[in-house]
C-alpha positions in Angstrom: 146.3 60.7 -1.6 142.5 60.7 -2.7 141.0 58.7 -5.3 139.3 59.9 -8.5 136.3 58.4 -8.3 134.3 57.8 -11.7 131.1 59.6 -12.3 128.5 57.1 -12.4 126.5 59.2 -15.1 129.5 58.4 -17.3 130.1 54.6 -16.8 126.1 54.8 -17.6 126.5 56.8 -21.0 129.4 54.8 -21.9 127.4 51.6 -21.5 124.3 52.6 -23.3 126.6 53.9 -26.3 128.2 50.3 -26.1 124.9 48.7 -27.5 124.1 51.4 -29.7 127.0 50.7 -31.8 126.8 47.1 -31.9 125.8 47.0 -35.3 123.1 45.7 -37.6 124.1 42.3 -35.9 121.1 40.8 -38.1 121.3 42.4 -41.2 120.7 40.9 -44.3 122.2 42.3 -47.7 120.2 42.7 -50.3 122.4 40.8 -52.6 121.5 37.8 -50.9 117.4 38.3 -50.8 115.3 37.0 -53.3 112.9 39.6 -52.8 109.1 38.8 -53.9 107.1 41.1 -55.3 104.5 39.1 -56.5 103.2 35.8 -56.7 100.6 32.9 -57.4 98.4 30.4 -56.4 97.3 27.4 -58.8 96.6 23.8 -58.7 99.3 21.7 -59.9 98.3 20.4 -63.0 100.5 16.9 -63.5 100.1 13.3 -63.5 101.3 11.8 -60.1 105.1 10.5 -59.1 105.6 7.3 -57.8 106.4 9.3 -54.3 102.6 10.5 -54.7 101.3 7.2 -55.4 102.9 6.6 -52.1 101.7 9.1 -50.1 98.8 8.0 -47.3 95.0 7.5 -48.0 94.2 10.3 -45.0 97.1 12.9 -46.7 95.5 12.5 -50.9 92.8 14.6 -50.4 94.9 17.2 -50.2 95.0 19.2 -53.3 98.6 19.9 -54.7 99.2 23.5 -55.4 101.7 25.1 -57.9 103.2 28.3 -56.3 105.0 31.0 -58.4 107.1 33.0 -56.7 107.9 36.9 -58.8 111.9 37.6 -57.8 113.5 40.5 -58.3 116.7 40.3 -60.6 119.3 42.2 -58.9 121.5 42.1 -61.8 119.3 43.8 -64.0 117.3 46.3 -62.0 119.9 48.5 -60.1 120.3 52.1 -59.8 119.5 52.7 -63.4 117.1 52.4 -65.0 116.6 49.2 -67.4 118.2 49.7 -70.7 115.5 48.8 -74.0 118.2 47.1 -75.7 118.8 44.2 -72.2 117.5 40.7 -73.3 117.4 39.8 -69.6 113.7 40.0 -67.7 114.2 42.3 -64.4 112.6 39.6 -62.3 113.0 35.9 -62.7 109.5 33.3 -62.0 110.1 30.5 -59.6 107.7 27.7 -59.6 107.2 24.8 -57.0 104.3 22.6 -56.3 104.0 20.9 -53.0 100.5 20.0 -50.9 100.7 22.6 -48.5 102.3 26.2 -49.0 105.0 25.7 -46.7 106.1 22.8 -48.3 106.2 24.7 -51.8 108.8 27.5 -49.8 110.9 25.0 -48.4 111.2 23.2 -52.3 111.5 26.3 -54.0 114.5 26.6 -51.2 116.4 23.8 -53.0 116.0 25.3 -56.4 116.9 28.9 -56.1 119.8 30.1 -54.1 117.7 33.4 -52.9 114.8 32.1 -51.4 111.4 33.5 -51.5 112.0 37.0 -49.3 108.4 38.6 -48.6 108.4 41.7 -46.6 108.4 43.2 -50.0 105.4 41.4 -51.5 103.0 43.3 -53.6 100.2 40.9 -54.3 98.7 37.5 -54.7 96.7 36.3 -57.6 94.2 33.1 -57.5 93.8 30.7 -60.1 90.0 30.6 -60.0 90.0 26.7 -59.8 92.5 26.9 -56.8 89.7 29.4 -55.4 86.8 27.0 -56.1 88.0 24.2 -54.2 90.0 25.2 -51.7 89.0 27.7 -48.0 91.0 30.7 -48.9 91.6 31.1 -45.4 93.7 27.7 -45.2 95.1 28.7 -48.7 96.7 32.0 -47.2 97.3 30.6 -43.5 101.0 30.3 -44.3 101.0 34.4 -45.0 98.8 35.2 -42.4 101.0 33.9 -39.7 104.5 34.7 -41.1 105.9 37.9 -39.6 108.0 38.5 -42.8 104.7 39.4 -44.3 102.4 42.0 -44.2 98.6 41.7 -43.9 98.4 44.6 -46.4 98.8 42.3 -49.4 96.5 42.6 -52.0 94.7 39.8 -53.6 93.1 39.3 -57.2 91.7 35.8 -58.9 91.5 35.0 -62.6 90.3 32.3 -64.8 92.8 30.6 -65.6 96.5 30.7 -64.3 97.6 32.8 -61.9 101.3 32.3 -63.5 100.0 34.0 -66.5 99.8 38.0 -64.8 103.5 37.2 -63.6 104.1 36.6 -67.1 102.1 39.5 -68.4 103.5 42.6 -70.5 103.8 45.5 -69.1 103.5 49.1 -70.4 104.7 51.6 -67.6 106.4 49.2 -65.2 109.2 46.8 -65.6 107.5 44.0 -63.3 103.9 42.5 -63.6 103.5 42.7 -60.4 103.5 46.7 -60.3 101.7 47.1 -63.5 98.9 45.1 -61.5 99.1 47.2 -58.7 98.8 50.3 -60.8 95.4 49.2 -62.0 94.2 48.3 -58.5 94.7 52.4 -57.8 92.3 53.3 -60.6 88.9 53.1 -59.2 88.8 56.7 -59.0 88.8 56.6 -62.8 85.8 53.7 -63.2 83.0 51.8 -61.2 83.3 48.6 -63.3 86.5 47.2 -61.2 86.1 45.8 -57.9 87.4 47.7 -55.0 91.2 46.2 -53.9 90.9 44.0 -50.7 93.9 42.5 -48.7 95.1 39.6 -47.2 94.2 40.8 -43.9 90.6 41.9 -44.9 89.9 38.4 -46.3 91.1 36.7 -42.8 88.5 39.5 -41.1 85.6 38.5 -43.8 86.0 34.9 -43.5 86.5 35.0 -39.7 82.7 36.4 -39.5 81.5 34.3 -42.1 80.7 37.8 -44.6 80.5 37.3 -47.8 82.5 39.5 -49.8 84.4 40.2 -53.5 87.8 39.6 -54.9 88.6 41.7 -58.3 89.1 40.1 -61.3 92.1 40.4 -63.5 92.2 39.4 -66.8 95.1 38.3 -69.1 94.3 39.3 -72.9 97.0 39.0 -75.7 99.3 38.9 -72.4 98.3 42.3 -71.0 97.0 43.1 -67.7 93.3 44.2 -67.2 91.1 44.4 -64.2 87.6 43.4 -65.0 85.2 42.7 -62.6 85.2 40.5 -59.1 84.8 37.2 -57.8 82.2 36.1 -55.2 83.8 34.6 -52.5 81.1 32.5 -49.6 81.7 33.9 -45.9 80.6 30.5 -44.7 83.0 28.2 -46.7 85.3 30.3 -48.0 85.5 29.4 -51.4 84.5 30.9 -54.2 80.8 31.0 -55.9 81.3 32.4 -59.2 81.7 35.9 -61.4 80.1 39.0 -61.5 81.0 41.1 -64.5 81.6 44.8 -65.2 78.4 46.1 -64.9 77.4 44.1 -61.9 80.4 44.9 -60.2 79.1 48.5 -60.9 76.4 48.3 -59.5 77.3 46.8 -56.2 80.1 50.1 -55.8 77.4 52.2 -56.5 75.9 50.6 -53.1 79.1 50.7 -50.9 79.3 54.1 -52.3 82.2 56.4 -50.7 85.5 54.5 -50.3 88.1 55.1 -47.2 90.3 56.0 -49.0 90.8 58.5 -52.9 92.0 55.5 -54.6 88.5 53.7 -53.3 85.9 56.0 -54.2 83.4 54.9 -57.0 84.5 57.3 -60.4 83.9 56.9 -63.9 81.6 57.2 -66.1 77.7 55.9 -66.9 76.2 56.4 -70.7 72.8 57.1 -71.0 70.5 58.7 -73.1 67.5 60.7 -72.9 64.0 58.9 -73.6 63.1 59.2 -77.2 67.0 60.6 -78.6 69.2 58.3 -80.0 71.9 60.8 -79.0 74.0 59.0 -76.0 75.6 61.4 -73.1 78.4 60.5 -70.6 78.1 61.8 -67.0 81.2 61.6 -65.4 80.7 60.7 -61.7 82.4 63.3 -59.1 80.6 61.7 -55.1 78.6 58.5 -54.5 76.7 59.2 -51.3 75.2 55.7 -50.6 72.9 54.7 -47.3 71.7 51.1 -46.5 68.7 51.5 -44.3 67.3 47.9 -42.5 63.3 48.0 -41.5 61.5 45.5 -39.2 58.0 45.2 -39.4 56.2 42.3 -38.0 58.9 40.7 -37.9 59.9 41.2 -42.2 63.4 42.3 -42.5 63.3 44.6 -45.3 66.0 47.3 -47.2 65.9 50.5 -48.6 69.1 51.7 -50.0 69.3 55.2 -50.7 71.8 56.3 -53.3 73.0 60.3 -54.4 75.1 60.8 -57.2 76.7 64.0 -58.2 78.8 64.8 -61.4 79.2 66.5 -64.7 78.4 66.3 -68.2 81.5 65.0 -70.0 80.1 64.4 -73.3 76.8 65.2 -75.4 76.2 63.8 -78.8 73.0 66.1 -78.8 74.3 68.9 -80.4 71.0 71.0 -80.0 70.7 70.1 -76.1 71.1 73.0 -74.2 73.0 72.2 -70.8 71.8 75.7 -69.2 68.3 75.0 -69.4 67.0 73.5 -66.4 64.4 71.3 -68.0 67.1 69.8 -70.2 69.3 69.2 -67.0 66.2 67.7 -65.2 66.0 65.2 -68.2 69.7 64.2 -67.3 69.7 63.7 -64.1 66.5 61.3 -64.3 68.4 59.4 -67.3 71.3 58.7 -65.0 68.9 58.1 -61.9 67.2 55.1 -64.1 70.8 53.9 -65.5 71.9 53.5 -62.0 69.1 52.2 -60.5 69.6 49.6 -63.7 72.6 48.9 -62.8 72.0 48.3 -58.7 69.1 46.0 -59.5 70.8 43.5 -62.0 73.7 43.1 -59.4 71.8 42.7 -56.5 69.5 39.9 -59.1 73.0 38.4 -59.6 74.4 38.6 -55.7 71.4 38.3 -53.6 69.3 35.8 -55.9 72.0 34.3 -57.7 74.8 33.5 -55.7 73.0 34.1 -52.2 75.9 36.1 -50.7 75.6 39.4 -48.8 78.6 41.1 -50.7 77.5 44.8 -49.8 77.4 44.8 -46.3 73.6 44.6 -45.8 73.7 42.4 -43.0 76.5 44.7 -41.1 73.7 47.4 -41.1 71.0 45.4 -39.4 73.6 44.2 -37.1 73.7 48.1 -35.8 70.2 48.9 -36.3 68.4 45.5 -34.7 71.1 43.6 -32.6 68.4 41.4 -31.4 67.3 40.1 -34.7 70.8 40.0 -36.3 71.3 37.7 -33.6 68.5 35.3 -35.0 69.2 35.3 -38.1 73.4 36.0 -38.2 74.1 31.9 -38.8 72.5 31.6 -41.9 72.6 35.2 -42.6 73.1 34.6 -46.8 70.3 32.3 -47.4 67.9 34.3 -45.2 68.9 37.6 -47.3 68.2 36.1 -50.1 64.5 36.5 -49.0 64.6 39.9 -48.7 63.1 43.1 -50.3 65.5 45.5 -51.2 64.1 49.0 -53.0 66.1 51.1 -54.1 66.0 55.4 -54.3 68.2 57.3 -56.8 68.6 61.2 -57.1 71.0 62.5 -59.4 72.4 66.0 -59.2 74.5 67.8 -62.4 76.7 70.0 -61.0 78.9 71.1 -63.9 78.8 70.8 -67.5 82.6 70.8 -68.5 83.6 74.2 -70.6 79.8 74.6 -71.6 79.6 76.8 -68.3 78.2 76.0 -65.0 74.8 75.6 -63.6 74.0 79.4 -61.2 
């Protein structure tokens, strides 16, 4: 009598099905996360314990941070929506201090029975004295090399506490921390906030010593605002100092076209004709923006070319005429001088100021003239500091709202 032999092809299927269905052996329930969604970064503010005062000479130079830690409360949000008349916050605000930020997760561990959970981690605001004293790329080693985070993070300073935007009213959102990131998408609507950066861009910036900006939020009467950017030094890290609305203008106006629709320089710039006391608003539609580097006996110089097209949103003139082409001509040169106003005071602040190469001028010559980026790339801020910069505005009007359009 013959033996049934088993098809191979089926002892194969039924051992790959055997590890398919092994389960989530790993999972985690949600329950039992304390997921983040937003946190902060301040220096801890107290007198010292006698476990300080014990601490070695070599290990007090560190400065102790306070970490707050933005946890979702599972008990309040769920599939519902939050009821108006709850008394209960839908997050809860953990805060630890420690010396290092590891040490501040691993104390905040003892207090909370969720502890920190990140993969879900929204953003990261600053305190601006934290910022001043301390390499931001030690400050956020810890997130750079933990897998449970993503290097898409984004990152804002204040002045002040960053505890105080996790503790922030909100309007829209139930959580800070996504009123916060609502604001970050509204460049499109003005130039005067800073364009959003991430963890992982800073760790790129810092890497190749470039200079670069942080934006600024701002805690008034405990709302959210974003308001300008913070200068941060390519060679050390830390940060220099403030650039407010306008300047912060001005430099987006350079960088001109973002990546992405949520990065694109919008908004709009008041001006006024020479001679009329009647103000207009031209409401910016594309920011064409060119950097252009120049050697000449050895000068580096910059010419940076910028082409703005919009419309006429508003026009106190009531006897301006928007189809005549003289009147439009007047416009565009009004804007042309506002901007140019605008890119001049913030390069004064940046590039005299603060000596930091925040608009990418020094990328540019790196393309242009590798040779002579390579001479001058270690002190690259100082030496741009030096340098002429002229800038060349044209302006074009392309529509003038339900007025009618330009044929």
């Amino acid at each position: 009598m013959k033996k049934k032999r088993v098809p191979y092809l089926f002892v194969l299927l039924l051992l790959a099905w055997s590890f398919l269905t092994t389960g989530c052996w790993d999972r985690r329930e949600i329950e039992d996360l304390g997921i983040t969604i937003g946190m902060s970064i301040d220096t801890a503010k107290h007198a010292p314990s006698k476990e300080e005062k014990q601490i070695p000479h070599h290990h007090k130079k560190l400065i102790p941070l306070s970490l707050t830690y933005q946890i979702v409360n599972p008990k309040v949000i769920g599939g519902t929506r939050r009821s108006s008349s709850s008394k209960q916050k839908p997050y809860i605000n953990i805060t630890s201090t420690g010396e290092t930020a590891f040490q501040v997760l691993r104390e905040t561990s003892t207090r909370a029975g969720r502890p920190p959970f990140f993969m879900h981690l929204k953003m990261i605001v600053l305190g601006d004295d934290v910022s001043r004293k301390m390499d931001l790329s030690q400050l956020l080693n810890l997130y750079l090399r933990d897998t449970e985070m993503r290097r898409t993070v984004n990152l804002a300073i204040i002045k002040g506490s960053g505890r105080d935007v996790l503790e922030a009213k909100t309007k829209n959102e139930d959580l800070p921390s996504f009123e916060f990131m609502q604001l970050v998408n509204n460049m499109a609507k003005t130039i005067h906030i800073c364009r959003p950066i991430t963890v992982g861009e800073v760790s790129e910036k810092i890497a190749t010593d470039t200079s670069f900006l942080i934006p600024r939020v701002v805690v008034h009467k405990q709302e959210i605002k974003l308001a300008g950017a913070a200068v941060i030094s390519g060679k050390t890290g830390k940060m220099l100092g403030w650039l407010g609305e306008e300047e912060t203008a001005g430099i987006n106006l350079i960088l001109g076209a973002g990546k992405t629709a949520e990065t694109r320089p919008g908004g709009i710039i008041e001006s006024s004709i020479d001679g009329d006391n009647a103000p207009f608003s031209f409401e910016i539609g594309k920011v064409h923006s060119k950097i252009i580097p120049s050697l000449k006996n050895g000068r580096i110089s910059f010419t940076v070319q910028i082409k703005v097209e919009g419309r006429i949103g508003e026009d106190w003139n009531m006897h301006e005429n928007s189809f005549s082409e003289a009147y439009v001509q007047k416009v565009n040169q009004a804007v042309a001088k506002e901007v140019k106003r605008l890119v001049l005071d913030s390069l004064d602040k940046t590039q005299k100021g603060y000596r930091a190469d925040v608009a990418g001028f020094g990328k540019r010559l790196h393309i242009q003239y590798p040779e002579t980026w390579r001479k001058v790339k270690d002190n690259w801020d100082e030496q741009f500091s030096q340098v002429p910069v002229k800038v060349a505005v044209s302006v074009k009007t392309a529509d003038f709202s339900l007025k009618g359009k330009k044929k």
